[in-house]
C-alpha positions as CSV (number, residue, x, y, z in Angstrom):
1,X,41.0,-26.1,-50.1
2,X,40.4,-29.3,-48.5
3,X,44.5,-29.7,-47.5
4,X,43.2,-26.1,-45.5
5,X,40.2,-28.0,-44.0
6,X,42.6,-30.8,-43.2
7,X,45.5,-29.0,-40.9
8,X,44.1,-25.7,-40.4
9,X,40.5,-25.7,-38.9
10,X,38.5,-27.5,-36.3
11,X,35.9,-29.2,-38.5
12,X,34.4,-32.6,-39.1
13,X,37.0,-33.6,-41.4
14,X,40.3,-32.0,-39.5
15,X,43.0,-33.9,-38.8
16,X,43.6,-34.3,-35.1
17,X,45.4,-31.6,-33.4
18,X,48.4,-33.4,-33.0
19,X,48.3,-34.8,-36.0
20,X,48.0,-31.6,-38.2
21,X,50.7,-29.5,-39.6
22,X,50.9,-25.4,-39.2
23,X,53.2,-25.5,-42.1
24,X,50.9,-27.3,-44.5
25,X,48.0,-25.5,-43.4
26,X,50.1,-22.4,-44.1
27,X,51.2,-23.6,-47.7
28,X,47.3,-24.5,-48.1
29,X,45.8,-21.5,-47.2
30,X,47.8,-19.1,-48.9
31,X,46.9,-21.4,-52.1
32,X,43.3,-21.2,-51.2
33,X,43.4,-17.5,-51.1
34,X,45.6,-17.2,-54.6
35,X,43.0,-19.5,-56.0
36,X,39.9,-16.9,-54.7
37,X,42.5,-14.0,-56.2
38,X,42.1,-15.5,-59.6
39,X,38.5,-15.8,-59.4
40,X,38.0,-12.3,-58.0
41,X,40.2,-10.7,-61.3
42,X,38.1,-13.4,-63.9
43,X,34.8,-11.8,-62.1
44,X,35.9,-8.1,-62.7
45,X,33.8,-7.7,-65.4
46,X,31.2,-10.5,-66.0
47,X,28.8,-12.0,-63.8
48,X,30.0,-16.0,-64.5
49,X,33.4,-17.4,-65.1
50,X,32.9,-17.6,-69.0
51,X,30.6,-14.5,-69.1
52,X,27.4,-17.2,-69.1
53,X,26.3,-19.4,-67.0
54,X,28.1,-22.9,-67.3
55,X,29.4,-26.0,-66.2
56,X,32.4,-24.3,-64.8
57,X,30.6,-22.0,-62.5
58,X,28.7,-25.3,-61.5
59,X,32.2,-27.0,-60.5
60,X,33.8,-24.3,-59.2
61,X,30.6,-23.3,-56.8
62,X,30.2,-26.7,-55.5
63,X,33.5,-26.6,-54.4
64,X,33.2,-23.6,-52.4
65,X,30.1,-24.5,-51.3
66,X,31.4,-27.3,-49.5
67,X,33.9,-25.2,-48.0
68,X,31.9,-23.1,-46.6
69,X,30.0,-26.2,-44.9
70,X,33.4,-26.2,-42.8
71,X,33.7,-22.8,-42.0
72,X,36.0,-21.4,-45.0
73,X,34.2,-18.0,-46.4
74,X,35.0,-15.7,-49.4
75,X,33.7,-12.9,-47.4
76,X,37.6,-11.2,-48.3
77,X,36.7,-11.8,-51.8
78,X,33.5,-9.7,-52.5
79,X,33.0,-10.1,-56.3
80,X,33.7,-14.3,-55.3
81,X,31.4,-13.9,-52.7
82,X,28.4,-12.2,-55.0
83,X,28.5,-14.8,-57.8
84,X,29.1,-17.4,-55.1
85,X,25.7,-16.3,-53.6
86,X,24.1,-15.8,-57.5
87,X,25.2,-19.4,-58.3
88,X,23.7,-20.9,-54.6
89,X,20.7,-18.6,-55.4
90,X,19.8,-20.1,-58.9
91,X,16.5,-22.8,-58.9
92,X,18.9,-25.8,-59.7
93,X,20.9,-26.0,-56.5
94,X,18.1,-24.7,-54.0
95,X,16.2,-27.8,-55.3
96,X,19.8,-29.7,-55.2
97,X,19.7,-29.1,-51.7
């Protein structure tokens, strides 16, 4: 996600425009999107990664939490996007914040 960030967006952590590569932003989103793929079939049917609340959804959230600080969304993803919002939603991360 972060190679994505990198080469193919204008954010605070982007590479310079000459510096950045089409191709590897390319490679890096369509990785990013198999990634939210996976995580959209493992949501089908169960609210949290392992069916319960857990470290995983922890790691996995706060990843795409930061993502979204740079202007990457899961909107294409909607069951991603729901737990995404469950998980930022929970008392733990507001008072993370």
């Amino acid at each position: 996600m972060m190679q994505y960030a990198y080469h193919g967006l204008d954010s605070p952590v982007s590479c310079k425009r000459e510096g950045r590569s089409k191709a590897c932003a390319e490679c890096n989103r369509s990785q990013f999107i198999r990634g939210l793929d996976a995580l959209q079939a493992r949501l089908q049917d169960r609210e949290h990664l392992l069916g319960v609340f857990s470290l995983a959804d922890v790691a996995v959230a706060s990843w795409l939490q930061v993502g979204g600080m740079f202007g990457i969304d899961v909107d294409s993803h909607p069951r991603v996007a729901d737990w995404l919002r469950r998980c930022s939603e929970r008392a733990a991360c507001r008072r993370a914040r």
